[in-house]
Backbone as CSV, one residue per row, in Angstrom:
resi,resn,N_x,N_y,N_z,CA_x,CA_y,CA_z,C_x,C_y,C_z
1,UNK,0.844,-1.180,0.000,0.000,0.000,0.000,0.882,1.233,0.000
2,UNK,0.229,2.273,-0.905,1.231,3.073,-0.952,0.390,4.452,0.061
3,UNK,1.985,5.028,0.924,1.773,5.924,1.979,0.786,7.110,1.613
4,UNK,0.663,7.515,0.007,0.363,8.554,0.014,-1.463,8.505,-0.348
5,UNK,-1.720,7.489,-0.743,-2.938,6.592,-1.051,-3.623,6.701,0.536
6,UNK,-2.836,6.366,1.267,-3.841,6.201,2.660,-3.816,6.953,3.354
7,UNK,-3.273,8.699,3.161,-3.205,10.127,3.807,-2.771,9.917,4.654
8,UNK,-1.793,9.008,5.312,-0.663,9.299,6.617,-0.089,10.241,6.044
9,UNK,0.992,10.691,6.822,1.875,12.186,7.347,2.723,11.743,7.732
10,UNK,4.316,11.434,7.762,5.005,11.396,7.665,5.335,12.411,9.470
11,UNK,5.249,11.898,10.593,5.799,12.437,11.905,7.277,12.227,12.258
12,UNK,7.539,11.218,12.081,8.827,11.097,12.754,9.979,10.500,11.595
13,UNK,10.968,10.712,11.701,11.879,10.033,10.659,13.219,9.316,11.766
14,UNK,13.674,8.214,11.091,14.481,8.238,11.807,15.860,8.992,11.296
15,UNK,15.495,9.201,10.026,17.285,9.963,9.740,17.011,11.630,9.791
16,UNK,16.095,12.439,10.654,16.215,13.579,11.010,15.440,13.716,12.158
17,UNK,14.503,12.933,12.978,14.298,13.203,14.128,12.714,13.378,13.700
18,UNK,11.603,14.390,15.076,10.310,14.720,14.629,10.186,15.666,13.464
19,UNK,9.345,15.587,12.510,9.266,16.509,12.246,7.972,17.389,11.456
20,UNK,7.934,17.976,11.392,6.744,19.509,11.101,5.762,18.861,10.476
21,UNK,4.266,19.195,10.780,3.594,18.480,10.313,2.667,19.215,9.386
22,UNK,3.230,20.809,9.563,3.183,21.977,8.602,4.045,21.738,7.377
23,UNK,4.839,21.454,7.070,5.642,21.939,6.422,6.746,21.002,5.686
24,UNK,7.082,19.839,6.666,7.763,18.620,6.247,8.785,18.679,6.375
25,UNK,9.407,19.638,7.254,10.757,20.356,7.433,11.090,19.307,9.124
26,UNK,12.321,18.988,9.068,12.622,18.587,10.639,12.340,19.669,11.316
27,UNK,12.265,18.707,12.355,11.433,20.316,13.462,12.574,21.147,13.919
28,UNK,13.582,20.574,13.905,14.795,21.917,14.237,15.158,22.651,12.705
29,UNK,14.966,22.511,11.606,15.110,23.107,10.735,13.627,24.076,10.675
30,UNK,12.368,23.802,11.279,11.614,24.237,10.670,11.173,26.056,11.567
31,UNK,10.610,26.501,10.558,10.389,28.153,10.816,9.377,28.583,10.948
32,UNK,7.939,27.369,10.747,6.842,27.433,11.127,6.008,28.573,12.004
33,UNK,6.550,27.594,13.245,6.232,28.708,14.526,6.881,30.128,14.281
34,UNK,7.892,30.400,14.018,8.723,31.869,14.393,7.500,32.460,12.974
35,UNK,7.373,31.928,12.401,6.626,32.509,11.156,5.351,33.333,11.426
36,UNK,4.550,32.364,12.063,3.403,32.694,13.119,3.414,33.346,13.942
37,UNK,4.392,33.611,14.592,4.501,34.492,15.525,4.773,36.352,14.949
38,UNK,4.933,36.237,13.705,5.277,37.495,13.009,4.400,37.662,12.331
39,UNK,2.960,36.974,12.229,1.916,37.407,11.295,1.514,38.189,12.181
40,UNK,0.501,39.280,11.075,-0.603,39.890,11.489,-1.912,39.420,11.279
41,UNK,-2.506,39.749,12.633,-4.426,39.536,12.250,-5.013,39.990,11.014
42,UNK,-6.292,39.519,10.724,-6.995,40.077,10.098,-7.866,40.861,10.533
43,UNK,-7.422,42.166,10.427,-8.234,42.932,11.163,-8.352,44.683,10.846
44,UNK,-8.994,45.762,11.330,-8.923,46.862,10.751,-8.293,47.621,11.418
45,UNK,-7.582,47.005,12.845,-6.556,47.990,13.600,-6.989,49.233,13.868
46,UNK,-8.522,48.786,14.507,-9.299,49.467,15.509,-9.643,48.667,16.829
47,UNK,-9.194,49.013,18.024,-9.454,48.370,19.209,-10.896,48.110,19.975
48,UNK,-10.972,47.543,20.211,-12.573,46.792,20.461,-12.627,46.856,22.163
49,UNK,-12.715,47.266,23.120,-12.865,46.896,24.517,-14.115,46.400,25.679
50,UNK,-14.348,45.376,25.816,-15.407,44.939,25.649,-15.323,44.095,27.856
51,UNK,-16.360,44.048,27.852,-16.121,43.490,29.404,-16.788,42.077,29.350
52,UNK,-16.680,40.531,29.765,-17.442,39.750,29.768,-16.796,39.117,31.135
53,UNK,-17.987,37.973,31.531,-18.135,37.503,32.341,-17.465,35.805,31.861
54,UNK,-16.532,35.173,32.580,-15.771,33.682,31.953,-16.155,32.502,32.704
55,UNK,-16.541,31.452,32.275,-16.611,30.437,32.827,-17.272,30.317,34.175
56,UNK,-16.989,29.431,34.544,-18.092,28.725,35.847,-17.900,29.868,36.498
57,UNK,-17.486,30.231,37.528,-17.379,31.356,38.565,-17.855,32.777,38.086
58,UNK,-17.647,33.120,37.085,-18.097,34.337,36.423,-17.648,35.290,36.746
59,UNK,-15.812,34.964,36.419,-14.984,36.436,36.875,-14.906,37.397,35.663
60,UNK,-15.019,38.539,36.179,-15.102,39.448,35.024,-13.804,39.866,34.659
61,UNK,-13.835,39.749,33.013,-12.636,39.975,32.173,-12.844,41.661,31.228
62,UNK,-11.858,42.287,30.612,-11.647,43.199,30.204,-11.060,42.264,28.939
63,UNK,-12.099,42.725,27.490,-11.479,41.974,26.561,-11.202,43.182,25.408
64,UNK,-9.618,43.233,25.034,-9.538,43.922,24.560,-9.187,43.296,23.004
65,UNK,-9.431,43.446,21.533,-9.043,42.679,20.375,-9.532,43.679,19.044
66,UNK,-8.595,43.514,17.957,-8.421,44.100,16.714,-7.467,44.808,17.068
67,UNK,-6.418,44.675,17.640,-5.459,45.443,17.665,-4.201,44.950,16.586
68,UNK,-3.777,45.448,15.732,-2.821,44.969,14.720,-1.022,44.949,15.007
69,UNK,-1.460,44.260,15.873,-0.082,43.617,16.363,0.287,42.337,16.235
70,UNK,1.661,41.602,15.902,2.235,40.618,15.814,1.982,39.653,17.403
71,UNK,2.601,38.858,17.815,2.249,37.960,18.691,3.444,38.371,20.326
72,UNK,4.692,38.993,19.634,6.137,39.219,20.606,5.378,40.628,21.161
73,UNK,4.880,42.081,19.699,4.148,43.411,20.194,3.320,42.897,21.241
74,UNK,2.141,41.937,20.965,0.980,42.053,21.898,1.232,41.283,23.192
75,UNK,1.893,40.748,23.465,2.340,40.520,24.608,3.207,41.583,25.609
76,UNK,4.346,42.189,24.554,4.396,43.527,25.810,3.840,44.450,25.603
77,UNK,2.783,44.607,25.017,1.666,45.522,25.020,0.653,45.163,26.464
78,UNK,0.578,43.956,26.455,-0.113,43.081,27.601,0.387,43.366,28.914
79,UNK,1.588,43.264,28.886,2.786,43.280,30.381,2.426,44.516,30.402
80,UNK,2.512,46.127,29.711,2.684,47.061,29.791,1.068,47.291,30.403
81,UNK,0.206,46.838,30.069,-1.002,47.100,30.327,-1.386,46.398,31.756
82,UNK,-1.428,45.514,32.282,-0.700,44.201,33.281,-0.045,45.338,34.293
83,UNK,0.973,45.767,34.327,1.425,46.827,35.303,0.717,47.820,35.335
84,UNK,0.643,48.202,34.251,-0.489,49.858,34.718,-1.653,50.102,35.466
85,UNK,-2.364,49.046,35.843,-3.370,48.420,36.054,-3.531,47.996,37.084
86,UNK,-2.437,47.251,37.533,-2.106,46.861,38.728,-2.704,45.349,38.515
87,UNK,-2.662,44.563,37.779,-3.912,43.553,37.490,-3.091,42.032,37.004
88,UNK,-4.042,41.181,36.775,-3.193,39.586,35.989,-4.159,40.118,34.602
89,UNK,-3.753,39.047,33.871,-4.304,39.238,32.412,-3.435,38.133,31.719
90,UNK,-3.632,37.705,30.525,-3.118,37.032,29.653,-3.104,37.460,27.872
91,UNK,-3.293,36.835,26.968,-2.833,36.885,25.614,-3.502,35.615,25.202
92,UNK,-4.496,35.645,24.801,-5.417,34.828,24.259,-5.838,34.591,22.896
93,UNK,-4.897,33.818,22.124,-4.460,33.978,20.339,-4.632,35.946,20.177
94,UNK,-5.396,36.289,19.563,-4.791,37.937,18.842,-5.728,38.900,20.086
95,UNK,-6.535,38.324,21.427,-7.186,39.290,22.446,-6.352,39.379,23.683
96,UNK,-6.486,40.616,24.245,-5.869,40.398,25.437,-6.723,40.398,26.616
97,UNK,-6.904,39.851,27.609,-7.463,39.817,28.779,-6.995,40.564,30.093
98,UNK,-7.370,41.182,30.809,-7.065,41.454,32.146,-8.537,41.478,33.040
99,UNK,-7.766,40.909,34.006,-8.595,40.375,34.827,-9.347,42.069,35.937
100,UNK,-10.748,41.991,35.716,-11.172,43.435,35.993,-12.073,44.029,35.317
101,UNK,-12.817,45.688,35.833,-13.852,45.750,34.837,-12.442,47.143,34.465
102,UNK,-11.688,47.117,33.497,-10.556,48.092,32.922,-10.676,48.781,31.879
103,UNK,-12.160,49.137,31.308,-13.063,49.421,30.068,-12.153,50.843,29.593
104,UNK,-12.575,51.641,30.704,-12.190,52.700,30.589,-11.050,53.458,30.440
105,UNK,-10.193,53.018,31.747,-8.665,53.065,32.138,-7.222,52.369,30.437
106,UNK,-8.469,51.604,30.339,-7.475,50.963,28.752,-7.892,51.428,27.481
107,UNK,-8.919,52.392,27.640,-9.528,53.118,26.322,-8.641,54.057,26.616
108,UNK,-8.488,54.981,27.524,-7.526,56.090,28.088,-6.173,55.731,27.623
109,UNK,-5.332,54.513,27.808,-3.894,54.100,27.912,-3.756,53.948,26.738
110,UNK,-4.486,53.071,25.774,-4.329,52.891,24.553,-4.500,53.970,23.532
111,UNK,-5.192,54.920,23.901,-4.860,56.024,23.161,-3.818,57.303,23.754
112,UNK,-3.789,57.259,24.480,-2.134,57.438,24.683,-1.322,57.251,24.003
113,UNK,-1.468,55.812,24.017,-0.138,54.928,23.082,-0.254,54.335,21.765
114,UNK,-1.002,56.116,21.138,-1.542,55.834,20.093,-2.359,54.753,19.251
115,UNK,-2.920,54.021,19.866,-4.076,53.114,19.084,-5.420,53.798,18.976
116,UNK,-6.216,53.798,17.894,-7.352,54.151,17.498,-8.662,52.981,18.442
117,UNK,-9.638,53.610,18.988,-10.183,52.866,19.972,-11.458,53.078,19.690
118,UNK,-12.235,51.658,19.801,-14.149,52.075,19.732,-14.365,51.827,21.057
């Protein structure tokens, strides 16, 4: 039976180790991830700030997203926001979270720091 007939993928080799299941590249050769990490959203790079309530307990989050930043920007965009705040928060694929109702205080900061804000 031939491999390509029965849609396996090719994971592991033994004459280069694991590798990419993007791309077909050994995983130490491959650029995948760093690649991803340098895209931009699709988006109009207008900031969205929005408040919701998460999961069982129903702690309230500050959700901020459409911001047109790469993945390394929005994270110390996050930290920077994270201290100002005084608050926890995370980076949730292209939204950021902080834990709080921060609606306001991050409509204020972010235009500061020049982002366009609804």
């Amino acid at each position: 039976m031939d491999s390509d007939s029965s849609g396996s993928r090719l994971v592991y080799s033994t004459s280069c180790g694991p590798v990419c299941p993007q791309c077909g590249q050994a995983a130490k050769a491959c650029v995948c991830s760093a690649l991803a990490k340098q895209r931009l959203p699709d988006t109009d790079g207008l900031a969205r700030i929005s408040y919701e309530h998460r999961a069982p307990k129903g702690k309230g989050v500050t959700l901020i997203k459409g911001l047109l930043l790469n993945q390394p920007e929005l994270l110390t965009l996050a930290k920077k926001l994270k201290q100002r705040f005084g608050t926890g928060g995370t980076v949730e694929g292209w939204n950021i979270l902080l834990q709080g109702d921060f609606r306001i205080p991050a409509a204020r900061e972010l235009g500061r720091l020049g982002f366009r804000v609804k």
